[in-house]
C-alpha positions as CSV (number, residue, x, y, z in Angstrom):
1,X,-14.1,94.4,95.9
2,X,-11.4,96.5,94.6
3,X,-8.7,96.0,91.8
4,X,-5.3,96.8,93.2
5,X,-4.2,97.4,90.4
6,X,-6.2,99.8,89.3
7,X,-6.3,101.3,92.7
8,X,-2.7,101.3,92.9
9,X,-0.8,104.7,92.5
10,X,1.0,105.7,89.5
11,X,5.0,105.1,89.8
12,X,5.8,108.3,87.9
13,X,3.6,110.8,90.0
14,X,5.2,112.9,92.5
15,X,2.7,112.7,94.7
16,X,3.2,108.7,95.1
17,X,6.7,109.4,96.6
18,X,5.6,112.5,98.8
19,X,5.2,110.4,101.9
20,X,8.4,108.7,101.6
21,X,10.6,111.7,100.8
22,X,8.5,113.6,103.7
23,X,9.6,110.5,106.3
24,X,13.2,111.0,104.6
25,X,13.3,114.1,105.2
26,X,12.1,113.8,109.1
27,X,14.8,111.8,109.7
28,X,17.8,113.6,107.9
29,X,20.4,115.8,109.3
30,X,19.7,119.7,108.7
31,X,22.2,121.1,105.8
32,X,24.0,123.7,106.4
33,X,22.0,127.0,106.0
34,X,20.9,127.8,102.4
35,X,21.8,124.4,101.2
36,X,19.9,122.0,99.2
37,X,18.9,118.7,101.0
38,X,19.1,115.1,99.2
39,X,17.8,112.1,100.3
40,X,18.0,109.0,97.8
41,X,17.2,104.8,98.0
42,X,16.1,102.2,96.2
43,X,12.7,100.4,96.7
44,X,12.3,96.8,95.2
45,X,8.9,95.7,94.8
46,X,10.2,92.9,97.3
47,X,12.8,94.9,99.3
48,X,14.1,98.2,100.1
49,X,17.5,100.1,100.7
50,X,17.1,103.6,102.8
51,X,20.1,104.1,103.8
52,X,18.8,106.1,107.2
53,X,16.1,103.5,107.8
54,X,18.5,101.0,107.4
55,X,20.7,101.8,110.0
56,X,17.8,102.2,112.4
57,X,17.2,98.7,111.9
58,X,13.8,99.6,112.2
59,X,10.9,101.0,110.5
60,X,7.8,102.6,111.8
61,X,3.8,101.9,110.7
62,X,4.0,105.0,108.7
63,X,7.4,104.4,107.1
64,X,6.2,100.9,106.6
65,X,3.1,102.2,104.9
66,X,4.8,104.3,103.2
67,X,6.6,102.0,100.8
68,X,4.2,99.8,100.3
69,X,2.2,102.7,98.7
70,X,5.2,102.9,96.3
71,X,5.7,98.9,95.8
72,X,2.1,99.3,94.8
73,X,3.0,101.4,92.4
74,X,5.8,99.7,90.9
75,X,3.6,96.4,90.5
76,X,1.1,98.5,88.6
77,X,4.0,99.5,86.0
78,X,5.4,96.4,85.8
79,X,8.7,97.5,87.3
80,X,10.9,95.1,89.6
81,X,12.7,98.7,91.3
82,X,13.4,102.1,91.3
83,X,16.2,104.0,92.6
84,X,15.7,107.5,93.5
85,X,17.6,110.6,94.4
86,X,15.7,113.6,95.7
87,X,17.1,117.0,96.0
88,X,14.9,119.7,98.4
89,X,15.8,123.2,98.8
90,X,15.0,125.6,101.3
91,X,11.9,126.5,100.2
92,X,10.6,123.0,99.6
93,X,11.1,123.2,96.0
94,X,12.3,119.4,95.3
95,X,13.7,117.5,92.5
96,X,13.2,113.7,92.3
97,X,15.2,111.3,89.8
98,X,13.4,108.2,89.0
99,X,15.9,105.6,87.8
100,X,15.1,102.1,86.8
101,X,17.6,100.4,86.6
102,X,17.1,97.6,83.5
103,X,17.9,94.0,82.5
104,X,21.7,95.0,82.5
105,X,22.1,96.0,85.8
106,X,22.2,93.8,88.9
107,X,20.9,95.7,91.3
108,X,21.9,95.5,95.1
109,X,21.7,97.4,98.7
110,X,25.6,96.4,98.9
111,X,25.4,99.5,95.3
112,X,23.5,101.6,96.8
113,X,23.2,103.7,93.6
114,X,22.8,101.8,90.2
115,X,24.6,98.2,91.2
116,X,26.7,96.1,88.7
117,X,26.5,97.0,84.8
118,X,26.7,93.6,83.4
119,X,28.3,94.4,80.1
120,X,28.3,90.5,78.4
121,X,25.0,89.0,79.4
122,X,25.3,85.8,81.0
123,X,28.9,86.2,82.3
124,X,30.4,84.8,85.1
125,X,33.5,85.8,87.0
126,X,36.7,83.9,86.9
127,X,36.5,81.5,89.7
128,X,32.9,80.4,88.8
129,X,34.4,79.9,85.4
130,X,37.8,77.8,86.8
131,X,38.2,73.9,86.0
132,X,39.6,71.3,88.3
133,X,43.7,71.5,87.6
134,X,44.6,67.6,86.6
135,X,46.1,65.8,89.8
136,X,48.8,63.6,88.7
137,X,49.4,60.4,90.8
138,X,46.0,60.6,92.9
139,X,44.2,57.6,93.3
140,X,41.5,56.0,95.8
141,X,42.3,55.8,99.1
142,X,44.0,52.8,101.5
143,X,40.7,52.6,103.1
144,X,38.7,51.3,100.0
145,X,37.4,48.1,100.5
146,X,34.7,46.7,98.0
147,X,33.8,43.6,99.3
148,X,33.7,45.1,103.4
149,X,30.9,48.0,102.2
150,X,29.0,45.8,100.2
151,X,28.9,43.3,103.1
152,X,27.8,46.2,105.5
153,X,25.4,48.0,103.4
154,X,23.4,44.5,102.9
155,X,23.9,43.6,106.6
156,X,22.0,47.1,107.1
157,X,19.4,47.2,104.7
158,X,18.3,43.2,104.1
159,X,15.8,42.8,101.3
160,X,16.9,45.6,99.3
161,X,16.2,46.3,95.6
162,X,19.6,47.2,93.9
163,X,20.6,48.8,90.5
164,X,21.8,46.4,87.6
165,X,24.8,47.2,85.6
166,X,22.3,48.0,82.6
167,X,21.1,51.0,84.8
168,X,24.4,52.3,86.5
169,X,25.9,52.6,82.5
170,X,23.1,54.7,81.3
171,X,23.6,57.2,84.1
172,X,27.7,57.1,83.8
173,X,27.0,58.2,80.0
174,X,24.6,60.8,81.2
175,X,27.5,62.4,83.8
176,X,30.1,61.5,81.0
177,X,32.4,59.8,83.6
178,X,33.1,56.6,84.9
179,X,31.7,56.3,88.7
180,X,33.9,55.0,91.5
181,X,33.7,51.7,92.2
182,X,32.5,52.3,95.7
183,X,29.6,54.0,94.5
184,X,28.7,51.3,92.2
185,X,28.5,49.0,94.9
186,X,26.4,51.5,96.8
187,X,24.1,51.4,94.2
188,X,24.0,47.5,93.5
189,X,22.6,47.3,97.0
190,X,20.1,50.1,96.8
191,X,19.1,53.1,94.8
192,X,15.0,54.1,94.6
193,X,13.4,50.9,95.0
194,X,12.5,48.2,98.0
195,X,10.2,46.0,99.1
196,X,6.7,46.7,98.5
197,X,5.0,48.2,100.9
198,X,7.8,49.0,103.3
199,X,7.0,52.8,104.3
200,X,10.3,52.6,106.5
201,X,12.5,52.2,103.6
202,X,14.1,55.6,102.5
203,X,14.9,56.1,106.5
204,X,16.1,53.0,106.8
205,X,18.8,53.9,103.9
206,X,19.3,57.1,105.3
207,X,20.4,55.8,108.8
208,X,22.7,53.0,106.8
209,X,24.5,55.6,104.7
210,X,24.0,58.4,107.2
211,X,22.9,60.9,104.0
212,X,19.7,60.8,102.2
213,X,20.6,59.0,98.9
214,X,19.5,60.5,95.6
215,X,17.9,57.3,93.1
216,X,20.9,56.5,90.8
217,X,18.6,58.5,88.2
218,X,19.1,61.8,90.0
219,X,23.3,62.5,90.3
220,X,24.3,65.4,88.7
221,X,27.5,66.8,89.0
222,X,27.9,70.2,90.9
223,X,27.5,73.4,88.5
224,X,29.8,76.3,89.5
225,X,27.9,78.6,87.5
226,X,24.4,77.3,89.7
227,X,26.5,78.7,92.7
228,X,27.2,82.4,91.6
229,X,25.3,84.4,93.4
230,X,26.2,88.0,92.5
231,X,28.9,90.0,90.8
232,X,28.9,92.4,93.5
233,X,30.5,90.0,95.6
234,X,31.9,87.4,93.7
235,X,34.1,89.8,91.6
236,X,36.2,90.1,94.2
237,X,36.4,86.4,95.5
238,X,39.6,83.9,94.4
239,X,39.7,80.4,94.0
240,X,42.2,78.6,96.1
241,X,43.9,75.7,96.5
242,X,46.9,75.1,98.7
243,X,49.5,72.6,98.6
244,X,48.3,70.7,101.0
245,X,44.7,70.5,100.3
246,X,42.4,67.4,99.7
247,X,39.9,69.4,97.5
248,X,40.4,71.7,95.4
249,X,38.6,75.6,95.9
250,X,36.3,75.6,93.5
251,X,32.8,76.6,92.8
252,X,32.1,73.3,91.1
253,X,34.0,70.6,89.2
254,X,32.6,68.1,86.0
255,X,33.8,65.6,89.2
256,X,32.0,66.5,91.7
257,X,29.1,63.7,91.8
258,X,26.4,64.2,93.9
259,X,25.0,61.2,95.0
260,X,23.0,62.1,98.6
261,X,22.1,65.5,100.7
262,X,21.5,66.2,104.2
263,X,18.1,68.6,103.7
264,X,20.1,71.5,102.4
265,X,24.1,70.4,101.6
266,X,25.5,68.4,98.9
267,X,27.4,64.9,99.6
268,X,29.3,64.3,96.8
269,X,32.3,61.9,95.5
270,X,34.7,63.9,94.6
271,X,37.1,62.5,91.1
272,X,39.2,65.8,90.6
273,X,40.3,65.5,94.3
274,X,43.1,68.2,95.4
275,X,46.9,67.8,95.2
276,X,46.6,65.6,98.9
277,X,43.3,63.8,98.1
278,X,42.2,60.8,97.0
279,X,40.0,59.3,93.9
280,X,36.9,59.0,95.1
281,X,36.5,60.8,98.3
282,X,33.4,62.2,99.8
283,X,33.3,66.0,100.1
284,X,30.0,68.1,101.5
285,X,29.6,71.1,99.4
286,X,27.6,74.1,101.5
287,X,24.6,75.5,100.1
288,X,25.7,78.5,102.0
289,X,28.9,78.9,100.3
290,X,29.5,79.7,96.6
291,X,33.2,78.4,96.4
292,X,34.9,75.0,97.4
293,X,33.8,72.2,99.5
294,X,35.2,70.3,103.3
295,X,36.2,66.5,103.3
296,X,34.1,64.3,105.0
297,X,35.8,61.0,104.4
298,X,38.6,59.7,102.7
299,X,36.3,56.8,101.3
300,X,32.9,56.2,101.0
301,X,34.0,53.2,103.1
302,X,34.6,55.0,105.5
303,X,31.8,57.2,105.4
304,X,29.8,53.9,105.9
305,X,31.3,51.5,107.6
306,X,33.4,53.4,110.2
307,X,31.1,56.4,110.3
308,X,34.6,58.6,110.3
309,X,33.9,62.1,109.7
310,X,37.0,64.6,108.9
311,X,37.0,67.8,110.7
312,X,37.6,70.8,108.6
313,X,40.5,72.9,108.6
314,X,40.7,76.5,107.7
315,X,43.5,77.0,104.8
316,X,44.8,80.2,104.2
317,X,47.2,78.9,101.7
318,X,50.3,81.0,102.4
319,X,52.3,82.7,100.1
320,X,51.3,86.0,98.4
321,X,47.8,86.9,98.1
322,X,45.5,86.7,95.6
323,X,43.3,89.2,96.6
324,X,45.1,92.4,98.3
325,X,44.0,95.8,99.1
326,X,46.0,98.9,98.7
327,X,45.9,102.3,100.9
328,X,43.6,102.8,103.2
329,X,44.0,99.7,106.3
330,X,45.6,98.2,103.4
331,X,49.1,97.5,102.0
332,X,51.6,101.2,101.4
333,X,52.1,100.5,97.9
334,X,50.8,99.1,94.6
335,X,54.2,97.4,94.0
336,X,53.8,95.2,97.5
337,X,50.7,93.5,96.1
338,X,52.4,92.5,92.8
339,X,53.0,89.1,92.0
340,X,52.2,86.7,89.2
341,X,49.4,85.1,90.7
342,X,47.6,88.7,92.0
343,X,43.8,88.3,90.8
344,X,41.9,90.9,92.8
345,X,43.0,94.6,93.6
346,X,41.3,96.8,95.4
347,X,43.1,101.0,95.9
348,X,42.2,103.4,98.5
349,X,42.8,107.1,99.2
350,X,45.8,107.4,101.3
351,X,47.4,110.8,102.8
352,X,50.2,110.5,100.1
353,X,50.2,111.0,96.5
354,X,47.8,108.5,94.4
355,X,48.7,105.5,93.1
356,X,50.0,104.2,89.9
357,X,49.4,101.2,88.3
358,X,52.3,100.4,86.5
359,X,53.9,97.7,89.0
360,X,50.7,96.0,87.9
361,X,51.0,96.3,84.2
362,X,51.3,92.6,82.7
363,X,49.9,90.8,85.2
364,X,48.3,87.9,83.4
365,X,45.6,87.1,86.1
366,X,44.5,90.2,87.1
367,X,40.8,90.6,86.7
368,X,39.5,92.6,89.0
369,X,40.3,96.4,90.4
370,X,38.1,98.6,92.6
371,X,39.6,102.4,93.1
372,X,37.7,105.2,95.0
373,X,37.6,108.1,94.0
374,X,41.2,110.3,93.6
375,X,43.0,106.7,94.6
376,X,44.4,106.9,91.1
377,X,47.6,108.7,89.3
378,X,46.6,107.9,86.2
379,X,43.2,106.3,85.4
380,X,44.3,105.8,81.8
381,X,47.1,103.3,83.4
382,X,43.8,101.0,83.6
383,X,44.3,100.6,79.7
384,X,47.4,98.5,80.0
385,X,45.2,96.1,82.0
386,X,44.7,93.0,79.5
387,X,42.6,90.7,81.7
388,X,40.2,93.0,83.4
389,X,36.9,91.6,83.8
390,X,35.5,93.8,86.6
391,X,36.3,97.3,87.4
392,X,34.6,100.0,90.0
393,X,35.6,103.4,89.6
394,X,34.4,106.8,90.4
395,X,32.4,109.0,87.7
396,X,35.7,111.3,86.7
397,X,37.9,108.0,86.2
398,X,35.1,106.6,84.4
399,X,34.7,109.9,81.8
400,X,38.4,110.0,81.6
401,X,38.3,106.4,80.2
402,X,35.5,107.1,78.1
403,X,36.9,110.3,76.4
404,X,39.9,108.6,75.7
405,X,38.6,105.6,74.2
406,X,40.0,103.4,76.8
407,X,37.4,101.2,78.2
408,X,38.8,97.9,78.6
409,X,37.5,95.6,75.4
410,X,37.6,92.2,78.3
411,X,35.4,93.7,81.1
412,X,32.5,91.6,81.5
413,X,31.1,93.7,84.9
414,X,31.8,97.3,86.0
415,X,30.3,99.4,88.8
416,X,30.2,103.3,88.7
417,X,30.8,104.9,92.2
418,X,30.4,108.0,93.3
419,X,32.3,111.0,94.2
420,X,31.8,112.0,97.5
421,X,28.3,114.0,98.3
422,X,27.8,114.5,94.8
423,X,24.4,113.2,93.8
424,X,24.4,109.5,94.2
425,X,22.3,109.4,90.4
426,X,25.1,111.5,88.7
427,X,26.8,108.5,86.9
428,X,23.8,107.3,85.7
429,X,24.9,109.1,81.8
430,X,28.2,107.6,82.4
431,X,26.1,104.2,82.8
432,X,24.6,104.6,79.5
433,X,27.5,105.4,77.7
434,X,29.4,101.5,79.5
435,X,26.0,99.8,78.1
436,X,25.6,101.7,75.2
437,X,29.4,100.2,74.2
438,X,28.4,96.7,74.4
439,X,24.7,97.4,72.9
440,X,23.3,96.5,76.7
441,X,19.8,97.9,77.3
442,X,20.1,101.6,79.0
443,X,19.0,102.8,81.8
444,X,15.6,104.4,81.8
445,X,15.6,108.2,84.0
446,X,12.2,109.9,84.8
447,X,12.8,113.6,86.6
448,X,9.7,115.0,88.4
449,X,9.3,118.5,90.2
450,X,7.2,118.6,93.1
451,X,6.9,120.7,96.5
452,X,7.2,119.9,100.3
453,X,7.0,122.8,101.8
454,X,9.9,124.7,103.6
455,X,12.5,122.4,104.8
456,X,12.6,123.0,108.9
């Protein structure tokens, strides 16, 4: 039989990436005459991002076999990805940039370059960071009543083993908060025990509550940091919670209690309810969202006894918006996304002059600015920025930042674009220099010369 590994082709040889630059090249468009050709991607040793392929939505046996030679490869070095950016002239004379990315880079196919430079390890954006804000006045709901869910739940589930108060404490000192009566009573009927030898038990709870219940030894509160997926995405995501709401946007809360599940969502009782909720409500929190959670019931009396079931409704939360987008399909000017409250800001090339910044300047909760390329006046406007945590800019914004000793001292995240057609591994230096600033691991570059043959 045959080691793999040692069968397996070296990462660093251009002859490993021959096939796949050869596919690349079958499936490009022809340059204009006497041009260079580039093709360039990133292959995961459980994925892949080929732009061309990707928007074929298909690949064929060769194309297929073709990667795997290179994921072979990468398993042999002990590499999790590359990224690569081949340029082939004419003549077939080709230049390949290997680029692995490193520990301080989160790569994605959403960056189809380098991905996120995550300047403070283990940071997380603002709304995954945001507490509950203190509800004054809430309390349970009307529809709390003790004595009816008791009676119901043992009507439901006769013979039951319940939890004594010596076993509820030891879990409210674990959470560090005082359950809700409610579920106290929930859990004096039943938690993880019943009568021996009835195999029928756990469903039997299940249909009674209408949630699979967790044993009183398993609630934990809901983590927003366990629901941050990546920076890429949830830079430019805002926590929000209207007026009107009965929970409160966020990605988690120390009061969130989950106490049963449904094979994949939460059910929790919610104690930092939103400005219209209640003490003690039931919320379901999505394991397919990363921020906030719907009502289910007012009560957990009402989630048991009267089966009610609220229906959710989409709130936009009026007003200004926290996230806005100027130029492009966007909003004319910088000064119309202004406000107080502006966390997200995202500029686009317009047919006008670029943009400034400076109807911006002092706006406590901004965090977060993308700008293509040439979208900016002034890129050293970026300085007066104080709450920056993530910013995406081209490569010349970026070096004009960087020679002036500029970089914002908060940013946590930053992404370096590109510049049109330029080669899509040109900011890679710029990189470096971001991660070199906060002492990050760099980025590690590999350049190989090889030959295709003339390009047709």
């Amino acid at each position: 039989m045959v080691d793999q590994r040692t069968s397996s082709p070296p990462v660093y040889d251009f002859a490993t990436w021959e096939p796949v630059l050869r596919l690349q090249l079958a499936d490009a468009p022809e340059p204009p005459s006497g041009r260079p050709l580039r093709v360039a991607g990133r292959i995961h040793r459980h994925g892949w991002s080929l732009p061309r392929w990707g928007r074929r939505g298909r690949m064929t046996a060769a194309e297929r076999d073709a990667v795997e030679h290179i994921r072979r490869a990468l398993a042999r070095a002990g590499a999790e990805e590359v990224v690569f950016s081949a340029e082939v002239r004419p003549d077939g004379r080709t230049t390949l940039r290997l680029v692995r990315p490193g520990p301080a880079v989160e790569g994605s196919p959403g960056y189809p370059v380098l991905g996120v430079l995550v300047l403070a390890e283990g940071s997380l954006p603002g709304p995954w960071r945001r507490l509950p804000d203190p509800v004054p006045g809430a309390g349970p709901a009307p529809s709390v009543d003790l004595e009816l869910l008791e009676r119901t739940l043992r009507e439901r589930l006769p013979g039951a083993a319940g939890a004594t108060e010596e076993e509820i404490a030891p879990a409210e000192a674990r959470l560090g908060v005082t359950l809700p009566e409610e579920l106290k009573v929930l859990y004096r009927v039943v938690r993880d025990r019943w009568e021996e030898g009835d195999d029928d038990a756990a469903a039997r709870v299940t249909e009674a509550v209408g949630y699979e219940l967790l044993p009183l030894r398993d609630l934990y509160r809901v983590d927003g940091a366990a629901r941050h997926s990546r920076w890429e995405f949830s830079a430019k995501r805002a926590v929000i919670t209207p007026p009107d709401a009965a929970v409160q946007g966020l990605a988690g809360s120390p009061g969130w209690i989950v106490f049963a599940g449904n094979g994949g969502d939460e059910l929790a009782v919610d104690l930092t309810p939103g400005p219209r909720g209640h003490t003690g409500q039931v919320i379901l929190v999505d394991h397919e969202q990363s921020i906030g959670a719907e009502l289910v019931a007012d009560s957990l009396t009402d989630l048991v006894v009267h089966r009610i079931r609220k229906e959710h409704r989409d709130r936009s939360g009026g007003g200004l918006p926290v996230v806005a987008a100027v130029g492009g399909h966007g909003l004319p000017t910088v000064r119309d996304a202004a406000h107080p409250d502006l966390e997200v800001l995202s500029v686009d090339v317009t047919d006008g002059a670029p943009f400034s910044l400076a109807p911006v300047t002092g706006l406590g909760r901004l965090r977060t600015l993308t700008a293509r390329p040439g979208a900016l006046a002034d890129p050293l406007e970026i300085a007066r920025l104080t709450g920056l945590e993530f910013l995406e800019l081209g490569p010349r914004d970026w070096r004009a930042l960087l020679d002036a000793g500029a970089v914002p001292r908060t940013l946590s995240a930053a992404v370096v674009g590109t510049d049109g057609d330029a080669d899509p591994l040109h900011g890679v230096d710029i990189a470096n220099e971001l991660l070199a600033l906060r002492d990050r691991p760099l980025i590690s570059r590999t350049v190989l010369e090889g030959h295709l043959g003339p390009v047709a």
